[in-house]
C-alpha positions as CSV (number, residue, x, y, z in Angstrom):
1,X,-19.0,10.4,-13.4
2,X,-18.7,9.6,-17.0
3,X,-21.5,8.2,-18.7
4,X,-19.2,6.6,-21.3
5,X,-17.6,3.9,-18.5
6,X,-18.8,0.3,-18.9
7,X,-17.6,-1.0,-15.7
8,X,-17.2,0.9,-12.3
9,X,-14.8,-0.4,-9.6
10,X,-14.1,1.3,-6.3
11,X,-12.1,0.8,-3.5
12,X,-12.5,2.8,-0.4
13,X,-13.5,2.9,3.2
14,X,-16.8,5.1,2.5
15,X,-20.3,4.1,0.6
16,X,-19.0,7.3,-1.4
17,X,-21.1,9.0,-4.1
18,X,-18.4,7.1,-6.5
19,X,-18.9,3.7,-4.5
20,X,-22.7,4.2,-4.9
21,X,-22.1,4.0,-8.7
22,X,-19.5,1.2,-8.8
23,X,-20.4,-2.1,-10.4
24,X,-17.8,-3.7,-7.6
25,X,-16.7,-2.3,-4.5
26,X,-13.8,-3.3,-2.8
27,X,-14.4,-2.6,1.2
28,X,-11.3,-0.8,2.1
29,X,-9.4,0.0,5.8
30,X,-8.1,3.1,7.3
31,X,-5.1,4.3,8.0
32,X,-5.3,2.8,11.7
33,X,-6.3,-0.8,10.7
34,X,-3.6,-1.1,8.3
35,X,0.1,-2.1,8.3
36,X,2.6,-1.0,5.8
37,X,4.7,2.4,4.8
38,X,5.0,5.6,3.5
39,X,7.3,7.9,1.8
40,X,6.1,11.8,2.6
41,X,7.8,14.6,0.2
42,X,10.2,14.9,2.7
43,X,12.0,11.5,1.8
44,X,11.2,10.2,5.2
45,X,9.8,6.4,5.1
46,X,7.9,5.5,8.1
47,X,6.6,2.5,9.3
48,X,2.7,2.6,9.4
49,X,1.2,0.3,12.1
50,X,-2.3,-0.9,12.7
51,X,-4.2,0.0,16.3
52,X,-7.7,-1.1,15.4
53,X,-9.0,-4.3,14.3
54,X,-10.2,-3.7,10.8
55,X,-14.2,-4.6,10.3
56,X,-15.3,-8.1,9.4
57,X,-14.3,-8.0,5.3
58,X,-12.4,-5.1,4.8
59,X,-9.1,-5.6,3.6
60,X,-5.8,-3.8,3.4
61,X,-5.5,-2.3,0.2
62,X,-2.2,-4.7,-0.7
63,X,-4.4,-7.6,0.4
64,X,-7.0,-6.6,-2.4
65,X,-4.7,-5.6,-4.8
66,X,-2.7,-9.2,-4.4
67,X,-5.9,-11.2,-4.6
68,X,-6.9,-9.4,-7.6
69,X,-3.8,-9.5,-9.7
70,X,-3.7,-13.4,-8.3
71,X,-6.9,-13.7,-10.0
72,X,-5.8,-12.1,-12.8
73,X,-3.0,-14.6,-13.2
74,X,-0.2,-13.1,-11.5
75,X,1.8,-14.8,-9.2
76,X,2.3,-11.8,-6.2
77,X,2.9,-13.6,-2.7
78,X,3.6,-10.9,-0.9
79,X,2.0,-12.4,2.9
80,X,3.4,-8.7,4.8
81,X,4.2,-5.2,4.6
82,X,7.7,-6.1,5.0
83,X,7.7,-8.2,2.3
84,X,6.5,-5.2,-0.6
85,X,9.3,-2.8,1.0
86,X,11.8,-5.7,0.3
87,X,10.8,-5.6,-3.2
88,X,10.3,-2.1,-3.6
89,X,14.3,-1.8,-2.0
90,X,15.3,-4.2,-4.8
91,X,13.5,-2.6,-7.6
92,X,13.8,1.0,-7.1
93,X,17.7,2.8,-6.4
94,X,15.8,5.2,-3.5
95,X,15.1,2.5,-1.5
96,X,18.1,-0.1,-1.7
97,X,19.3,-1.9,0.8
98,X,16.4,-0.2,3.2
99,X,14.6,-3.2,5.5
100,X,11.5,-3.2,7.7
101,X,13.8,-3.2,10.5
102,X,15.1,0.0,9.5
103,X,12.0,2.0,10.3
104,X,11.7,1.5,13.8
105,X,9.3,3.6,16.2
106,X,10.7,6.9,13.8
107,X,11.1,5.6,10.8
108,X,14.4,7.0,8.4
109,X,14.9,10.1,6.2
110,X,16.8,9.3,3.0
111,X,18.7,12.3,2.0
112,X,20.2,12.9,-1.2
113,X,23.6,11.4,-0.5
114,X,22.2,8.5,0.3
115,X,20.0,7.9,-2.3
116,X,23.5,8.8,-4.8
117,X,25.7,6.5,-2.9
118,X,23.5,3.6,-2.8
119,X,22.9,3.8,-6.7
């Protein structure tokens, strides 16, 4: 790591050589204590849902990322997964008009077409 950086902080689910040298580490969660979604190369979005119990004061990285930029004086109330893909859908042409709902047990492939006619 760079000798030159004043002020390390790390966010991640291991005490990581990285983490080791942080100045702040967030404690992160893994992919199966965490709700939210994903877009693969593929185009298909997919619901991700948790089936463990995260450890006492880890958080989901939108939880950390929220509090932080609230403490940095934004105003993000974003309280669910659902809630970021709603924004995401209004924000970015791929996504529009896609809901939580619309993921299901499967999840949805958004082909080109789609992404064109939704534009």
């Amino acid at each position: 790591m760079p000798s030159s950086l004043e002020f390390i902080v790390v966010q991640d689910i291991l005490l990581t050589e990285t983490a080791q040298q942080a100045d702040v580490v967030f404690p992160a969660v893994t992919f199966a204590e965490k709700d939210g979604s994903m877009t693969n190369l593929d185009h298909h979005v997919q619901a991700i849902r948790r089936s463990l119990r995260p450890l006492p004061g880890a958080r989901t990285d939108w939880e950390i990322l929220i509090e932080l930029a609230q403490h940095l004086g934004t105003t993000w109330n974003y309280e669910t997964p659902a809630d970021i893909l709603h924004e995401i859908a209004e924000n970015n042409p791929f996504y529009a008009g896609l809901e939580w709902e619309d993921l299901g047990k499967q999840g949805v492939r958004i082909t080109q077409e789609q992404e064109v006619a939704r534009a």
